[in-house]
N, CA, C and O atoms as a printed pandas DataFrame, in Angstrom:
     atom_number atom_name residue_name chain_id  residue_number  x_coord  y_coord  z_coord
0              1         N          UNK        A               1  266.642 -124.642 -130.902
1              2        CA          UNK        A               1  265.892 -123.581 -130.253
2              3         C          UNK        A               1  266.060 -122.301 -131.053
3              4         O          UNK        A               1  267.161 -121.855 -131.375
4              5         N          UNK        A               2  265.214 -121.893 -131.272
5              6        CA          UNK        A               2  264.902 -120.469 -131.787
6              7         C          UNK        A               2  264.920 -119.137 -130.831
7              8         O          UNK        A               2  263.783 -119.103 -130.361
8              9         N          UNK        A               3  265.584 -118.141 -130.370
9             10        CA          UNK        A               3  265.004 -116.979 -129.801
10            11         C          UNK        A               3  263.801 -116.210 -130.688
11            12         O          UNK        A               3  263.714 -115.994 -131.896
12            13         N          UNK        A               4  262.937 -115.902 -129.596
13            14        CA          UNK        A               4  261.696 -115.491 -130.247
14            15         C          UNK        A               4  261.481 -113.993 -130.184
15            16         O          UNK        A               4  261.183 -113.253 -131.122
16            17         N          UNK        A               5  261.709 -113.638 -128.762
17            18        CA          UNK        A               5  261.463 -112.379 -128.333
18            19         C          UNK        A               5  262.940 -111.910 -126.978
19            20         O          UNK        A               5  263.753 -112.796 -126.715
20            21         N          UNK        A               6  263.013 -111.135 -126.594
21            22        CA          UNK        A               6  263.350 -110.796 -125.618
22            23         C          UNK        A               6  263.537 -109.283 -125.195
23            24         O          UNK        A               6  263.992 -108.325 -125.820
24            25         N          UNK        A               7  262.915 -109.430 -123.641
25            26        CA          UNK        A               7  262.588 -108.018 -123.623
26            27         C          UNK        A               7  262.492 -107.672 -121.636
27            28         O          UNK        A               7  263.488 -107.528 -120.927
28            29         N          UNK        A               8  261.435 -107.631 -121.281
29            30        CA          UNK        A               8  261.378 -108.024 -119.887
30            31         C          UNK        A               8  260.816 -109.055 -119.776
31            32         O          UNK        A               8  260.064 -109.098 -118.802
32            33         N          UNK        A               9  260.879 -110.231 -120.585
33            34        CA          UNK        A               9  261.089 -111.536 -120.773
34            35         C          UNK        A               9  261.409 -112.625 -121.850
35            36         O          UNK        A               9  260.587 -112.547 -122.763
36            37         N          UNK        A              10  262.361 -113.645 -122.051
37            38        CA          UNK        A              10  262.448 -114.208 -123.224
38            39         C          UNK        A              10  261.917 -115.310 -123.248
39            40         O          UNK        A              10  261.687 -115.875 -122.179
40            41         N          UNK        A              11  261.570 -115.927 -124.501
41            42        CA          UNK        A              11  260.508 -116.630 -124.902
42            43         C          UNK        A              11  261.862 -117.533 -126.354
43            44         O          UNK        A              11  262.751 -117.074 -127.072
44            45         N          UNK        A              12  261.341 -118.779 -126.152
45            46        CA          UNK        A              12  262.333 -119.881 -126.467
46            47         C          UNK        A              12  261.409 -120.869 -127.220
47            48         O          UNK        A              12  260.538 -121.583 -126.724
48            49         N          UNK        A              13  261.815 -120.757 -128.662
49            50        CA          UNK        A              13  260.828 -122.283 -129.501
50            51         C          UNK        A              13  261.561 -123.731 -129.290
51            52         O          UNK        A              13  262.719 -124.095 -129.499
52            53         N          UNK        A              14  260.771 -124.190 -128.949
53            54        CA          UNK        A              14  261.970 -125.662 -128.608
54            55         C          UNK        A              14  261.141 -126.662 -129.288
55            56         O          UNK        A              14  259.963 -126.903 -129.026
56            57         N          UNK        A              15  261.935 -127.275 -130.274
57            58        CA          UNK        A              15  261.879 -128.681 -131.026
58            59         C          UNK        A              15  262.729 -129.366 -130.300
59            60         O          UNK        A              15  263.915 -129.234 -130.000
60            61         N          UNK        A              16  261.565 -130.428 -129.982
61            62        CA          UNK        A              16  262.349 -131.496 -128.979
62            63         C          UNK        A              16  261.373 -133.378 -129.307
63            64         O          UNK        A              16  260.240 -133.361 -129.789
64            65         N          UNK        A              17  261.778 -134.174 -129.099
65            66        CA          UNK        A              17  260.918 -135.532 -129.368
66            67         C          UNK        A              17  259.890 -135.664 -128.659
67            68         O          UNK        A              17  259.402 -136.768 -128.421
68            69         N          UNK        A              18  259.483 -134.722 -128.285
69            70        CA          UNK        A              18  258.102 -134.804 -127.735
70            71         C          UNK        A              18  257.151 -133.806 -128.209
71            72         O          UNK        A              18  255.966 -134.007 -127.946
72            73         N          UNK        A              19  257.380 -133.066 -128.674
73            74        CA          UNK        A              19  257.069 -131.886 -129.845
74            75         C          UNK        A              19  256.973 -130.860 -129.594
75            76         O          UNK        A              19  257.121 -130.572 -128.406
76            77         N          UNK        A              20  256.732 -129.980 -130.389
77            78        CA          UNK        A              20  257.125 -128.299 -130.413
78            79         C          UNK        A              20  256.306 -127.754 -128.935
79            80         O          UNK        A              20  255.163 -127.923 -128.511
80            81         N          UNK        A              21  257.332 -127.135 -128.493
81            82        CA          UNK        A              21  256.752 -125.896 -127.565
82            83         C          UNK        A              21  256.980 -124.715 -127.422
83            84         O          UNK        A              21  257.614 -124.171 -128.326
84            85         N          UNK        A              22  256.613 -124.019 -126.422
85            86        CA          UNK        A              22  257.561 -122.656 -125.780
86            87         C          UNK        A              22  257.553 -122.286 -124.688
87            88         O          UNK        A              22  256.528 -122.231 -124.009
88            89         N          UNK        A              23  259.019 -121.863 -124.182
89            90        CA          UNK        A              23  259.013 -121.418 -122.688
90            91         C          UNK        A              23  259.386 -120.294 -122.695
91            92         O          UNK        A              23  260.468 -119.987 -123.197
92            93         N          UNK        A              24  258.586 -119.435 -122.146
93            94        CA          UNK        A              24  258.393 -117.681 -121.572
94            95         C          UNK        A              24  259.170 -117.890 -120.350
95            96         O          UNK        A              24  258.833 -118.875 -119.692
96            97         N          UNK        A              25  260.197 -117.136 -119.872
97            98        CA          UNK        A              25  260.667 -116.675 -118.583
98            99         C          UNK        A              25  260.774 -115.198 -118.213
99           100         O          UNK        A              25  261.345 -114.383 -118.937
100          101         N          UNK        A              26  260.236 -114.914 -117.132
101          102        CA          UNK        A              26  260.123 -113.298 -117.286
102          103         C          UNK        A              26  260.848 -112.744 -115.837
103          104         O          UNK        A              26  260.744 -113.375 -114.785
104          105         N          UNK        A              27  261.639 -111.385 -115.969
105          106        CA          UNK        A              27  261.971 -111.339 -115.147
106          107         C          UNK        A              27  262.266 -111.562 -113.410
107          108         O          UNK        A              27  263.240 -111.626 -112.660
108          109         N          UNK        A              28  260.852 -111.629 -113.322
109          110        CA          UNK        A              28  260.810 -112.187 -111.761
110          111         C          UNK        A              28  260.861 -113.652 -111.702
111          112         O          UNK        A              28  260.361 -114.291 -110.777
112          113         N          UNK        A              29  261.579 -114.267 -112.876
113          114        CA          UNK        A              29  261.732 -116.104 -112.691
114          115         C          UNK        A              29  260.385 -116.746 -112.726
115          116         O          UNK        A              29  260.190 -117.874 -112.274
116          117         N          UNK        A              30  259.292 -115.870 -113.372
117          118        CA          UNK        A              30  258.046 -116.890 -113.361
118          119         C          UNK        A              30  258.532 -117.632 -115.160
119          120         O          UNK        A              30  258.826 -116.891 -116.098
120          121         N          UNK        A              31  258.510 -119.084 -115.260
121          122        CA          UNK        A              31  258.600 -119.687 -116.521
122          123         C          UNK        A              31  257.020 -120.401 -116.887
123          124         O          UNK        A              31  256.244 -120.883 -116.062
124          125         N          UNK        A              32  256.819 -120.294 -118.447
125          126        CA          UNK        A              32  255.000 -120.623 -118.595
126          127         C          UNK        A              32  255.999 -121.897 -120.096
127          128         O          UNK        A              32  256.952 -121.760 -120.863
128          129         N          UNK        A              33  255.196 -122.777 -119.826
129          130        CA          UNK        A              33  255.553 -123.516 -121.090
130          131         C          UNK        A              33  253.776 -123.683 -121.543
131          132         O          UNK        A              33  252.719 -123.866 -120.939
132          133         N          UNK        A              34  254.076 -123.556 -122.500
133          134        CA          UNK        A              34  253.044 -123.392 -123.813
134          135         C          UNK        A              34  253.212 -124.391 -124.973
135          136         O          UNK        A              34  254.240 -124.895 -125.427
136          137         N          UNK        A              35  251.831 -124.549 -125.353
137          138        CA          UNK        A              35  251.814 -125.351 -127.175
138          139         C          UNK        A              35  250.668 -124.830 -127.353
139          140         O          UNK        A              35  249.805 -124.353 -126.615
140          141         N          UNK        A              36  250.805 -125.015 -128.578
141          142        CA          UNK        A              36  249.423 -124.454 -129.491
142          143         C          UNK        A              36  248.345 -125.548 -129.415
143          144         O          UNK        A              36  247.357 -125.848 -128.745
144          145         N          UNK        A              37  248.918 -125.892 -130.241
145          146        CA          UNK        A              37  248.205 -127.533 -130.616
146          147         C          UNK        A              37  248.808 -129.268 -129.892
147          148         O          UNK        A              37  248.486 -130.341 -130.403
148          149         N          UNK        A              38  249.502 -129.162 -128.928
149          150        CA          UNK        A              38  249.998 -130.127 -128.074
150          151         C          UNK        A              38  250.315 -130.778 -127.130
151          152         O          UNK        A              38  251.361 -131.329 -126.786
152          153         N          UNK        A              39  249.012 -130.653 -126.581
153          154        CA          UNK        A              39  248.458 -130.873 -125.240
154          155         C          UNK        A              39  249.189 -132.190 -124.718
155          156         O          UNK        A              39  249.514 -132.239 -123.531
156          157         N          UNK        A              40  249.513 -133.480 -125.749
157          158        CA          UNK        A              40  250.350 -134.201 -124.699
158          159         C          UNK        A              40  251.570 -133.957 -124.480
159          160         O          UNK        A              40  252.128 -134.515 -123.536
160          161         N          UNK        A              41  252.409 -132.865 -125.494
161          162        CA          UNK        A              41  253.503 -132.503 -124.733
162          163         C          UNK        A              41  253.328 -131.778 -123.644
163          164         O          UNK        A              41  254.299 -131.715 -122.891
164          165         N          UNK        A              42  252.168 -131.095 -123.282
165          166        CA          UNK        A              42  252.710 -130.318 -122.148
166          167         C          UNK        A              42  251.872 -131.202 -120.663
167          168         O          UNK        A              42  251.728 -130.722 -119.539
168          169         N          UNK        A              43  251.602 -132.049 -120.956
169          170        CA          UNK        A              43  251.093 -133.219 -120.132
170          171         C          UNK        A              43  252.912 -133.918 -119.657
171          172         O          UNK        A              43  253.304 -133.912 -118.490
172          173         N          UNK        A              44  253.425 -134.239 -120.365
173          174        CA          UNK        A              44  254.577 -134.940 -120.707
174          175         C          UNK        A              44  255.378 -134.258 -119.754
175          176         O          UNK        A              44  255.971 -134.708 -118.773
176          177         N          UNK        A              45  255.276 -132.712 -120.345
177          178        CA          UNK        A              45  256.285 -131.783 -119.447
178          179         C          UNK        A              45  256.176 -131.698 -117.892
179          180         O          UNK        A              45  257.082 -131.804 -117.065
180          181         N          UNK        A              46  254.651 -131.451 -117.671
181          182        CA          UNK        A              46  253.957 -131.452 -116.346
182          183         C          UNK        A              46  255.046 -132.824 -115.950
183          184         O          UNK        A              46  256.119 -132.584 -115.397
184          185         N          UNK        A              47  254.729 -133.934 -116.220
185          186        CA          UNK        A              47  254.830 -135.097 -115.590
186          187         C          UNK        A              47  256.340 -134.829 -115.157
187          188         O          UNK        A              47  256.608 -134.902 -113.958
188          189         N          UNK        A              48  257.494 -134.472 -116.223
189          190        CA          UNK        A              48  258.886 -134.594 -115.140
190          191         C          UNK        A              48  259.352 -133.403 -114.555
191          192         O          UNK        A              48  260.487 -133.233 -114.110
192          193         N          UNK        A              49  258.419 -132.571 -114.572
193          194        CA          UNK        A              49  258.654 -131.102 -113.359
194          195         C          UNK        A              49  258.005 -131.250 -112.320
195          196         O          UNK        A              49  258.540 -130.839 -111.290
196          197         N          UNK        A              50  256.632 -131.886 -112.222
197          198        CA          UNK        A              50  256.342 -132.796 -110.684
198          199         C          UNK        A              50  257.388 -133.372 -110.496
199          200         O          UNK        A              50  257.574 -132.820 -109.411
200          201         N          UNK        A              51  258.469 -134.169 -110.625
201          202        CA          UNK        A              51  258.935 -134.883 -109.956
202          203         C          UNK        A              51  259.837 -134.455 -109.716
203          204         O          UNK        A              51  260.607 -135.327 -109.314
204          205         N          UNK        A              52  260.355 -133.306 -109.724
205          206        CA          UNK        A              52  261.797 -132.607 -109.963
206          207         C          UNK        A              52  261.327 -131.207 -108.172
207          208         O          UNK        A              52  260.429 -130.397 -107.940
208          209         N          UNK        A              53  262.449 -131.652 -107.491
209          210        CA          UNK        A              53  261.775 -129.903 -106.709
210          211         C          UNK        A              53  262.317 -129.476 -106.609
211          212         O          UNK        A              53  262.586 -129.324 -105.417
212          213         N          UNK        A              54  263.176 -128.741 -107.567
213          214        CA          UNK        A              54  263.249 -127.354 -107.992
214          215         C          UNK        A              54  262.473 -126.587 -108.597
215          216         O          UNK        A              54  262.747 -125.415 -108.857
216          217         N          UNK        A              55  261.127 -127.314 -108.970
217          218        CA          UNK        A              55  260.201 -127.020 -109.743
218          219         C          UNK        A              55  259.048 -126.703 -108.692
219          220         O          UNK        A              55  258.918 -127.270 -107.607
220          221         N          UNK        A              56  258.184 -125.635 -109.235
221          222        CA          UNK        A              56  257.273 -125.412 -108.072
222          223         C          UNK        A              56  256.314 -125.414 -109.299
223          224         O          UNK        A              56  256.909 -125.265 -110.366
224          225         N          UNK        A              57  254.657 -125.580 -109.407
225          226        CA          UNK        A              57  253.338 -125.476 -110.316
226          227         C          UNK        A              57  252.646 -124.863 -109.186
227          228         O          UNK        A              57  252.414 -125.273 -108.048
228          229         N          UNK        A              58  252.300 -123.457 -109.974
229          230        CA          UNK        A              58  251.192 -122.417 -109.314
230          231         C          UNK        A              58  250.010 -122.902 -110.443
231          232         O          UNK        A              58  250.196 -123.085 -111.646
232          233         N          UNK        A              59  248.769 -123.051 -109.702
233          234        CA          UNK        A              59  247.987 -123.290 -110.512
234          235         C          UNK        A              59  247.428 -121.552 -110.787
235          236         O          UNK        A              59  247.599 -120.784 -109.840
236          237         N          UNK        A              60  246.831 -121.041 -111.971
237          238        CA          UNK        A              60  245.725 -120.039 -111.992
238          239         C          UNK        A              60  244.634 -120.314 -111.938
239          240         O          UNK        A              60  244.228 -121.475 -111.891
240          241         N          UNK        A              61  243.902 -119.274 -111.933
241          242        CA          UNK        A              61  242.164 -118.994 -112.878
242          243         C          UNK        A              61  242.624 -117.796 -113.775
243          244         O          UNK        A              61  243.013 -116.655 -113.527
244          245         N          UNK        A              62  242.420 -118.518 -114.919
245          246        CA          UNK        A              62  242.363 -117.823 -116.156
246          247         C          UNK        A              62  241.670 -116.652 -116.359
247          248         O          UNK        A              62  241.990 -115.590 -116.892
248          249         N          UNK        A              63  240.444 -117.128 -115.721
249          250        CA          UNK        A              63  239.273 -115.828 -116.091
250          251         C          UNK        A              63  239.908 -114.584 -114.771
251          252         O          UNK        A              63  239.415 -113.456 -114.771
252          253         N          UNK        A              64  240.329 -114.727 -114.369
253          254        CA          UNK        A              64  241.352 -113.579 -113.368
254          255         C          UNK        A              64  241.822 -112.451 -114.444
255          256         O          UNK        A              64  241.554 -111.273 -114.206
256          257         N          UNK        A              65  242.531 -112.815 -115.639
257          258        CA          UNK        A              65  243.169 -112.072 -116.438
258          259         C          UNK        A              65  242.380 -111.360 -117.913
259          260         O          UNK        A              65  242.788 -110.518 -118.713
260          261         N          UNK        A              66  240.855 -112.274 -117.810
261          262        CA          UNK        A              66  240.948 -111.804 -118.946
262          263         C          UNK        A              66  240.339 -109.883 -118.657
263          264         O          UNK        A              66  240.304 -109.097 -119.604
């Protein structure tokens, strides 16, 4: 893992066997995992944080922010 940033939130590169990502956590405990280009890792990821409940998935609308 790499530190990337940190500030009023840190942001984490993680090489892992399922491939590169990143997880943003920001002060108020919201965490965003991200890939650029690696949509089945974050399919992958989805799959064992559903099953976990400590884990909560807020869905958005994107177009909210832009």
């Amino acid at each position: 893992m790499n530190d990337l940033w940190m500030n009023d939130e840190i942001e984490i590169e993680v090489s892992s066997d399922i491939g590169l990502f990143y997880v943003s956590k920001d002060i108020w405990d919201l965490a965003f995992i991200m890939s650029d280009n690696n949509q089945e890792c974050i399919n992958k990821i989805n799959l064992i944080l559903l099953k976990d409940k400590n884990f909560h998935k807020a869905e958005v609308n994107f177009e909210d922010y832009k």
